[in-house]
C-alpha positions in Angstrom: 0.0 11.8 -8.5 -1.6 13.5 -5.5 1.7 15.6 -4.7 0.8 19.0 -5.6 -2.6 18.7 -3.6 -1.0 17.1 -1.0 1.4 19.8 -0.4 -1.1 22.3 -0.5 -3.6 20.9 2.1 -0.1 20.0 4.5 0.6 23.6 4.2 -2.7 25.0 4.3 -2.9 23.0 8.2 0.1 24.2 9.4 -1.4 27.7 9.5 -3.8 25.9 12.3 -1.2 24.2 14.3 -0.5 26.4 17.7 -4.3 28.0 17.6 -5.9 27.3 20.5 -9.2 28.4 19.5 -10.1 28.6 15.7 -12.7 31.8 14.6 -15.0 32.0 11.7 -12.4 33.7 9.9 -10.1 31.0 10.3 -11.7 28.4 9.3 -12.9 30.3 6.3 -9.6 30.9 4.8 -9.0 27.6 5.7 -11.5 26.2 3.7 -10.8 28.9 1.2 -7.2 27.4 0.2 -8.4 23.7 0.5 -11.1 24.8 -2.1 -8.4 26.0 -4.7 -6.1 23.0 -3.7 -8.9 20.6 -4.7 -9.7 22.8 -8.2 -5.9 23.4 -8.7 -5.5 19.8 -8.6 -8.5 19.1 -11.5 -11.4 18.1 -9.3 -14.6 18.7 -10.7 -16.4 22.5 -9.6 -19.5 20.5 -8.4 -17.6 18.1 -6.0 -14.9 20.8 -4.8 -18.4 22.9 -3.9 -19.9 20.3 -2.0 -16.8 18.8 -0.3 -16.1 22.3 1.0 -19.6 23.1 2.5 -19.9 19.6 4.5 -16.3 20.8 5.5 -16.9 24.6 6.3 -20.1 23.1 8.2 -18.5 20.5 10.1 -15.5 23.1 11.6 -18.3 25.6 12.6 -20.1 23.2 14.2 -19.6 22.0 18.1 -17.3 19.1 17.7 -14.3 21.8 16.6 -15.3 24.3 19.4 -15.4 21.9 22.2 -11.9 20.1 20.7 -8.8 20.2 23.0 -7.1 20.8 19.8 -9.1 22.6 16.8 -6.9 22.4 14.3 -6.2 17.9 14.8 -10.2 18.0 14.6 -10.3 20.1 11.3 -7.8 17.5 10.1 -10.0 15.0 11.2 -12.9 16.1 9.1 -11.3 16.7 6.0 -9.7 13.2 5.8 -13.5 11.9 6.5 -15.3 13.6 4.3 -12.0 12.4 1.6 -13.1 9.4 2.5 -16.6 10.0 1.8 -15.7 11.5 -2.0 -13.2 8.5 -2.9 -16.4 6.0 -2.2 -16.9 5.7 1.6 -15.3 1.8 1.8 -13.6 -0.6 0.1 -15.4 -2.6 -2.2 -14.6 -6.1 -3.6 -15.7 -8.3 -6.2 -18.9 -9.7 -5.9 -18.3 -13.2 -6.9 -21.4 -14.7 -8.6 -22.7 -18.2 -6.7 -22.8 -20.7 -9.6 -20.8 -20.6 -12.7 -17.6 -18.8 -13.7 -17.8 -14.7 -12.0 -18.2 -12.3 -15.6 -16.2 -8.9 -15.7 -16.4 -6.9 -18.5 -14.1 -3.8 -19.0 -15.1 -1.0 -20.8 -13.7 3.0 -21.2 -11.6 5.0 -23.6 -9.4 4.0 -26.3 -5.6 4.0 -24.7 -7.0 4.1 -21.0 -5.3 1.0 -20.4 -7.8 -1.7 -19.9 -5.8 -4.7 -22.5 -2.9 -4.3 -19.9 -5.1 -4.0 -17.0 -6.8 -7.5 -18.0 -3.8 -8.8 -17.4 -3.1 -7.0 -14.3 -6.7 -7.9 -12.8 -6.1 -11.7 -13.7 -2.8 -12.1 -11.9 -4.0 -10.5 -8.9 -7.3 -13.0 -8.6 -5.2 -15.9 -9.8 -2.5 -15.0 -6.0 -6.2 -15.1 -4.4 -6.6 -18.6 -5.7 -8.7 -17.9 -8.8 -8.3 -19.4 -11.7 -9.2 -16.4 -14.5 -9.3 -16.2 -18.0 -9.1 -13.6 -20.9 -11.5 -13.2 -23.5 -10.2 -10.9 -26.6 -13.3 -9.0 -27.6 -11.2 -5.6 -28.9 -11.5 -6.6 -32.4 -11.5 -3.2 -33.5 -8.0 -2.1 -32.7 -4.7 -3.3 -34.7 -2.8 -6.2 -32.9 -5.1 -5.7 -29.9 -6.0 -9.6 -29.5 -1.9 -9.8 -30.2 -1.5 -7.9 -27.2 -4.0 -9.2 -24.9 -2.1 -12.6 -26.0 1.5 -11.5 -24.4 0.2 -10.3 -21.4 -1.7 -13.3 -20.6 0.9 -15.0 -21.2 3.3 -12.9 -18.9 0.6 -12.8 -16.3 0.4 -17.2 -16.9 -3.6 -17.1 -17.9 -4.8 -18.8 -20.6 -6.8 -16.0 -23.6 -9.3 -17.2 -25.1 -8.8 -15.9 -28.7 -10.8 -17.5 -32.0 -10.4 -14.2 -34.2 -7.2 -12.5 -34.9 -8.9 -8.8 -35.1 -7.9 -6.1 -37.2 -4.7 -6.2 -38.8 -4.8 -3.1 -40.7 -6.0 0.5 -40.0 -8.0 0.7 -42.9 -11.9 1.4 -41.5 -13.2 -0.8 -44.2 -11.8 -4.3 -42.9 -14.3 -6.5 -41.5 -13.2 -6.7 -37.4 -15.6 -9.8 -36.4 -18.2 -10.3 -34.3 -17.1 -9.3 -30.7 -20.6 -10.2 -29.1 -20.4 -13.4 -30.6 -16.7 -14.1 -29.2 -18.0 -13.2 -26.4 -20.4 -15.4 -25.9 -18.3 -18.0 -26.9 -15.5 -17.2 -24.2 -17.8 -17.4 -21.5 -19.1 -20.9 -22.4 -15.3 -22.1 -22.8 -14.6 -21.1 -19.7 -17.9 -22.7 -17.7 -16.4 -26.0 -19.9 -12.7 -25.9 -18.4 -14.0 -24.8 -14.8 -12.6 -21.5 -15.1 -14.5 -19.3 -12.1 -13.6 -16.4 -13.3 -13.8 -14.7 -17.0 -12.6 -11.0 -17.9 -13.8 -10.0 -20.8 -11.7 -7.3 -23.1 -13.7 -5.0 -25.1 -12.8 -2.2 -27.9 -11.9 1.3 -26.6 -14.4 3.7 -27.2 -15.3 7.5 -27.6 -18.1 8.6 -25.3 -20.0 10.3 -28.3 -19.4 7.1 -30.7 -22.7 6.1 -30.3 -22.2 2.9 -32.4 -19.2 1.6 -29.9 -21.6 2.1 -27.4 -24.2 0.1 -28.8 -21.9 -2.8 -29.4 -20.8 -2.6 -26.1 -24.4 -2.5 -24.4 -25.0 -5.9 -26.7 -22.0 -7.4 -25.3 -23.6 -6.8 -21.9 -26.7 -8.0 -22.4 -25.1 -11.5 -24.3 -22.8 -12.7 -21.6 -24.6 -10.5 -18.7 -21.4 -9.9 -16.3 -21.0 -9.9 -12.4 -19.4 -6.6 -13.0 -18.4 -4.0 -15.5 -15.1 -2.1 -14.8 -14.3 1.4 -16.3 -11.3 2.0 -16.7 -10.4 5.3 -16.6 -6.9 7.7 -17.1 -6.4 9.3 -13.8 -4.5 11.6 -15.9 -7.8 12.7 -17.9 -8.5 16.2 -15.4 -11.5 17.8 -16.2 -13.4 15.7 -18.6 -13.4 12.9 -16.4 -16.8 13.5 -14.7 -18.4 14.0 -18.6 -16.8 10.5 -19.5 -17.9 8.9 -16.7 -21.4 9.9 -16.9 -21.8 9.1 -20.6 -19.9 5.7 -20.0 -22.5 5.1 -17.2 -25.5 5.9 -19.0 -24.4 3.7 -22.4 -23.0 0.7 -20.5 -24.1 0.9 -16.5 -20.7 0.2 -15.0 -20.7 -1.2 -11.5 -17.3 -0.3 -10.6 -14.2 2.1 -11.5 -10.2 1.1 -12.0 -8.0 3.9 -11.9 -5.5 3.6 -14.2 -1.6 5.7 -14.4 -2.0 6.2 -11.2 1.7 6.6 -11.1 1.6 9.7 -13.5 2.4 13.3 -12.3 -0.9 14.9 -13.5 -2.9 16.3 -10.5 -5.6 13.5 -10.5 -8.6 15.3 -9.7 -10.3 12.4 -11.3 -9.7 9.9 -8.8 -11.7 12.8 -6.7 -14.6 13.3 -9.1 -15.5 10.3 -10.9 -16.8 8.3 -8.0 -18.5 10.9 -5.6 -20.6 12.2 -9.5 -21.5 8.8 -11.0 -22.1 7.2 -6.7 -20.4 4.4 -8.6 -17.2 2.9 -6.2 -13.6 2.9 -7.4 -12.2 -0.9 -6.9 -9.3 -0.8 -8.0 -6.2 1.7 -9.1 -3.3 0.9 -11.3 0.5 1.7 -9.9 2.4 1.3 -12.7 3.5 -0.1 -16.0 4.3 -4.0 -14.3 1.6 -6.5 -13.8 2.5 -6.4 -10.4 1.5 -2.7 -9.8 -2.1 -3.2 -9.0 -4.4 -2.7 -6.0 -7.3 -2.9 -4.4 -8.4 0.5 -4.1 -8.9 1.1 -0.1 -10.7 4.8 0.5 -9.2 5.7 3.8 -6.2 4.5 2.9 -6.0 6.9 -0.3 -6.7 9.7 2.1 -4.8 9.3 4.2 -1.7 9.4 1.8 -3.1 13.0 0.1 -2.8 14.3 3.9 0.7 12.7 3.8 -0.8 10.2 7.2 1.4 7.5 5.3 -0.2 4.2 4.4 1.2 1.9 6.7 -1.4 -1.4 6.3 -0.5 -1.4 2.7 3.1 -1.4 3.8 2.9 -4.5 5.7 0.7 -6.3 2.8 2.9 -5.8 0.7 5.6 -7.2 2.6 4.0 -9.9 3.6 3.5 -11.1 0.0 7.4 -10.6 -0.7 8.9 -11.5 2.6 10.9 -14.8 3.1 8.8 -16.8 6.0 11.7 -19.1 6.8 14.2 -16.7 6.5 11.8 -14.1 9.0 12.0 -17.1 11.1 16.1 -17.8 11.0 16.5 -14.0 11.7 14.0 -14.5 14.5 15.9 -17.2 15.7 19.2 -15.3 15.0 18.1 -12.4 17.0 16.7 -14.4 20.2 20.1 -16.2 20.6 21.7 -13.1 20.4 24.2 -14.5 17.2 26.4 -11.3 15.3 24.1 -10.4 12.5 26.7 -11.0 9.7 26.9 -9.4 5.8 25.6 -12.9 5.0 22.8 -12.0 6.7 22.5 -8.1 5.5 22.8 -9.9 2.3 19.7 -11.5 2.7 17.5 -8.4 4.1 18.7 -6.8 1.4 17.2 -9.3 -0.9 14.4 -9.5 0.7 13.4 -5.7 0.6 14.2 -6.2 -3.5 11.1 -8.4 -3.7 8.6 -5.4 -2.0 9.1 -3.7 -4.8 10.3 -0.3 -5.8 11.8 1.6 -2.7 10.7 5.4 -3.9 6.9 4.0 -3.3 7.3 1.9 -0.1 9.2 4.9 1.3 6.3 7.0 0.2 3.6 5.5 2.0 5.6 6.2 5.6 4.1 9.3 7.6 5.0 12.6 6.9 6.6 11.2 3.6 6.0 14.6 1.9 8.3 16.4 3.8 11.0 14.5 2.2 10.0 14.0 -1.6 12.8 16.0 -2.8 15.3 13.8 -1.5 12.9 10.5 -2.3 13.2 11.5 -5.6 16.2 11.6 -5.7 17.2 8.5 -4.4 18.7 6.0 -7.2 17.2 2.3 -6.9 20.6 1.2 -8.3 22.2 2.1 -5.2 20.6 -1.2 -3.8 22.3 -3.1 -6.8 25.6 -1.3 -5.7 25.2 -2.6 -2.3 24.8 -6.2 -3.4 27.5 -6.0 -5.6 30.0 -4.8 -3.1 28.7 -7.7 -0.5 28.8 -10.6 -3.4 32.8 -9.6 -4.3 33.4 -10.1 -0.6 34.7 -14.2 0.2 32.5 -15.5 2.4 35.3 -15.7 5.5 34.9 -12.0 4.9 31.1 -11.8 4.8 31.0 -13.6 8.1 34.2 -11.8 9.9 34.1 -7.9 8.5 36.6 -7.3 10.8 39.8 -8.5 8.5 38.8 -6.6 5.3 42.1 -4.6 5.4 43.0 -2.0 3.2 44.4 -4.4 0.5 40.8 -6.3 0.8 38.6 -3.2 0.3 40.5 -2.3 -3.1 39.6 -5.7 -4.2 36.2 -5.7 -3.2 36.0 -2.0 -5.0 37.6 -3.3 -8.1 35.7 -7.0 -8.2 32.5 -4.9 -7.5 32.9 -1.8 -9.8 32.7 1.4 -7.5 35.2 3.4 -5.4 36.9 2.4 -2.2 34.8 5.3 -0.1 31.5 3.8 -1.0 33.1 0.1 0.2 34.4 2.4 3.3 30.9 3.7 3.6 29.4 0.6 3.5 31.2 -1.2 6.0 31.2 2.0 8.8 26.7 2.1 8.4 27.2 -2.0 8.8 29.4 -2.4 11.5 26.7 0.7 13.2 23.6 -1.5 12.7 25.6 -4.6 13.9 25.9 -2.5 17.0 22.0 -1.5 17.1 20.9 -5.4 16.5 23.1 -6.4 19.7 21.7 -3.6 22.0 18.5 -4.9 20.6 19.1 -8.4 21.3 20.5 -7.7 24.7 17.7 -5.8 26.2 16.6 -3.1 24.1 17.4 0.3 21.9 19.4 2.6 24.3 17.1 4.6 26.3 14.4 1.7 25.7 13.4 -1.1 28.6 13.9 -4.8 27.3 11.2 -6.3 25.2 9.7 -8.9 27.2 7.0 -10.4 24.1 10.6 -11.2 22.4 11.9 -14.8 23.2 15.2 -14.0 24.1 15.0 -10.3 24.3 15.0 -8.1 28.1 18.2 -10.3 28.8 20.1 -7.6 29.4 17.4 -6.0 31.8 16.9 -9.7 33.3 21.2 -10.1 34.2 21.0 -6.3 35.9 18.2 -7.2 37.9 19.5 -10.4 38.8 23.1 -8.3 40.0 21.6 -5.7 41.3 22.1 -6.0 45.0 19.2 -6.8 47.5 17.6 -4.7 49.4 17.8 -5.5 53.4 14.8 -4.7 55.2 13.8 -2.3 57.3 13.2 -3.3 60.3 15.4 -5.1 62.5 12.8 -8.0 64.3 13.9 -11.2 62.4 10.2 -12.1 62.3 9.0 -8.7 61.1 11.9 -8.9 58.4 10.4 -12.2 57.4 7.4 -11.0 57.0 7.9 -8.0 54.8 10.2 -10.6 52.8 7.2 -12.5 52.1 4.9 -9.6 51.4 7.3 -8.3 48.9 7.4 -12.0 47.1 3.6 -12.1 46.9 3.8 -8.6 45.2 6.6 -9.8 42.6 4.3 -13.1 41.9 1.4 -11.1 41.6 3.3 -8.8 39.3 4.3 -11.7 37.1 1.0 -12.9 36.7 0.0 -9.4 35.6 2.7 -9.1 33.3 4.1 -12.2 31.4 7.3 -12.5 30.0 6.2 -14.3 26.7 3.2 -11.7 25.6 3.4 -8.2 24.1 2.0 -5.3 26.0 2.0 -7.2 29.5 -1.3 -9.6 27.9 -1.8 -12.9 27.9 -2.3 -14.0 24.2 -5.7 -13.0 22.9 -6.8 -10.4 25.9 -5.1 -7.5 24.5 -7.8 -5.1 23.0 -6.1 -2.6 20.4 -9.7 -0.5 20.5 -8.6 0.5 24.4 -6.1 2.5 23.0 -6.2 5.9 21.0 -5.0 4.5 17.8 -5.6 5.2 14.3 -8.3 3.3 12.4 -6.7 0.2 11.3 -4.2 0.2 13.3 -5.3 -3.2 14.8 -4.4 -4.6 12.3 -1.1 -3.6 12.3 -0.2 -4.8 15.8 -1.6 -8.4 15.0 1.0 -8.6 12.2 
């Protein structure tokens, strides 16, 4: 969604990079282009305005002219005064202390919020909540229909005791929403549900009797939190929406939803800096699985194309394999051929993160290369599979036999030509190569990795060959003395540096904060 402005703001720093001292002038027409990059990409006029001053401010100010490097620093200060606009810091649920936690969604007809229920109630039930639905959008044809599959994809009971409309015509009588309500929140405080997320009708912000009846449903099952859901895809008329939404209902929080759509998404930028209201959460796409806590820093970092590297590792985290991490660990320590067997297995693995376009996307400097992510065919990774499945497993285990003879049969079995089974076997019998060196003692031109169990062997059987050093002098008691000096210097250069901890620490003494890292980055070298 943030593409366009991305690419402008990349570009609009590269005319810094090289300057070793920035003038007014610069950073004026720096802040010139990052003030129609922001209202090119839909942000509203008062926010772009203000962003920019606390920018232009900021550069002119002594923490640029003092910098070693100006233009880092003007980076610096646009991606925290992002930050600042996209709500400062993450915010989470605020769970309520007795009884089931109320969260009542509210916004726009066709923003998304009967899919999003469903969404939000799978992700609390993986953090060990135990949700459920309450169909209050009576209003809507085949609403409480819907709210019915996705709770039942998602595996969360709806509670549901009207039907809804069933017809367009305006004259129908819908029910009693604030009633059903009511009643959903008491069915769940009977079956120990601790959690209830209640689905209300899609509104218009002028329709002031929508807005009424979703003030009384407030005020009857008084919620922990009220969600608006809003189209990141609106542009403009986001601030106006919010604001009237905000004033009729007093939302506590925002969801972004379509975040996945190629409209400029100047909303995500407006809504919460204009209402002071935090966005929570953001919708990724159209699977129940596409939703996210909405982490500020992390948003900016990906418009300034930084990457988003912690959401990287959560994500695989929640996909990856624990016991089969643990047999490649194993694998790799004993220095065993990685096999197809195995490839077959990574390859698997990486299936279960997700789509590839959007983990690839998140990576530093991602930007540069969207024409070619684009590009890139997710089927390719079924091609792959389908190549290594028509292989026997002697041949999985042993690439070395697939003759010429064996390849046309693995094309044939697997569908595709006999250059992409060529192809494939060439960029495996490569990493085959890379995962020995690795095992052995290292990447070439990289020293052994002494926090691996297993690993720095290489580096280990050259030291131990290497020949020893006579000494110097030629007393036999001097000798044994410089001997000795020189053992004490090796054992006190063990204890500095042992073999079974990362960065030359002992197990909890390493401090990532003594390093020049990015924020969050601890986090990343605990995992």
């Amino acid at each position: 969604m943030f593409n366009s402005l991305s690419d402008r703001l990349t570009a609009t720093f590269k005319n810094l990079r090289g300057k070793g001292r920035l003038t007014e002038a610069d950073v004026d027409a720096t802040v010139r282009e990052i003030r129609r990059a922001l209202l090119d990409a839909d942000v509203a006029v008062p926010v772009v305005r203000e962003f920019t001053g606390r920018v232009r401010e900021r550069a002119l100010g002594a923490e640029v002219s003092g910098a070693l490097n100006p233009s880092q620093q003007i980076v610096k200060i646009v991606n925290e005064e992002l930050v600042e606009i996209l709500g400062g810091e993450t915010r989470r649920i605020r769970l309520a202390k007795n009884g089931p936690t109320v969260i009542m969604l509210a916004g726009l007809q066709g923003a998304g919020k009967t899919t999003l229920a469903g969404k939000l109630s799978k992700w609390l039930k993986a953090q060990g909540h135990s949700p459920m639905l309450v169909a209050c959008d009576l209003q809507r044809p085949n609403a409480v229909t819907q709210l019915q599959v996705v709770g039942q994809r998602a595996n969360v009971p709806v509670f549901a005791p009207h039907p809804g409309a069933t017809s367009t015509e305006l004259d129908q009588p819908a029910g009693d929403p604030v009633a059903v309500a009511r009643a959903g929140v008491e069915e769940a405080r009977q079956k120990l549900h601790d959690v209830v997320i209640v689905d209300t009708a899609g509104r218009l912000g002028v329709d002031a009797g929508m807005m009424e009846q979703a003030r009384q449903i407030r005020r009857a099952i008084v919620p922990n939190e009220v969600l608006f859901v809003i189209d990141s895809m609106i542009g403009q008329d986001a601030v106006n929406t919010a604001l009237a939404f905000d004033e009729g209902v007093n939302f506590t929080g925002i969801v972004l939803s379509k975040l996945d759509g190629d409209a400029r998404g100047g909303a995500a930028l407006s809504v919460a800096s204009v209402t002071g209201k935090p966005v929570m959460f953001a919708s990724t796409g159209e699977g129940l699985d596409d939703f996210e806590l909405f982490h500020p820093d992390r948003m900016a970092s990906r418009i300034l194309d930084m990457g988003d590297i912690l959401t990287l590792i959560e994500q695989a985290e929640k996909a990856w394999d624990k016991d089969e991490a643990a047999r490649m660990a194993k694998k790799f320590a004993d220095q065993e051929d990685f096999t197809l067997e195995d490839f077959l297995a990574q390859m698997q693995q990486i299936r279960n993160m997700g789509s590839m376009k959007k983990m690839l996307m998140m990576m530093p400097g991602a930007q540069n290369i969207r024409q070619q992510l684009e590009q890139f065919d997710e089927r390719e990774i079924d091609r792959v599979e389908a190549i290594v499945r028509s292989m026997t497993p002697h041949e999985r285990l042993a690439p070395k036999i697939i003759n010429g003879s064996r390849r046309a049969r693995i094309a044939r079995g697997s569908g595709v030509h006999v250059s992409e089974v060529n192809g494939l076997l060439e960029r495996f019998a490569q990493a085959q190569k890379m995962m020995k060196k690795m095992a052995q003692g290292g990447m070439p031109g990289m020293p052994g990795m002494p926090g691996l169990p297993g690993a720095g062997g290489g580096a280990r059987k050259n030291a131990k060959n290497a020949p020893k050093k006579k000494p110097k002098s030629g007393n036999p008691a001097k000798a044994a003395q410089e001997r000795k000096e020189a053992e004490a210097r090796r054992a006190n250069a063990a204890k500095a540096l042992p073999t079974g901890a990362a960065f030359g620490q002992q197990d909890g003494d390493f401090d990532p904060s003594q390093l020049n890292l990015p924020k969050g980055f601890d986090k990343f070298l605990g995992k």
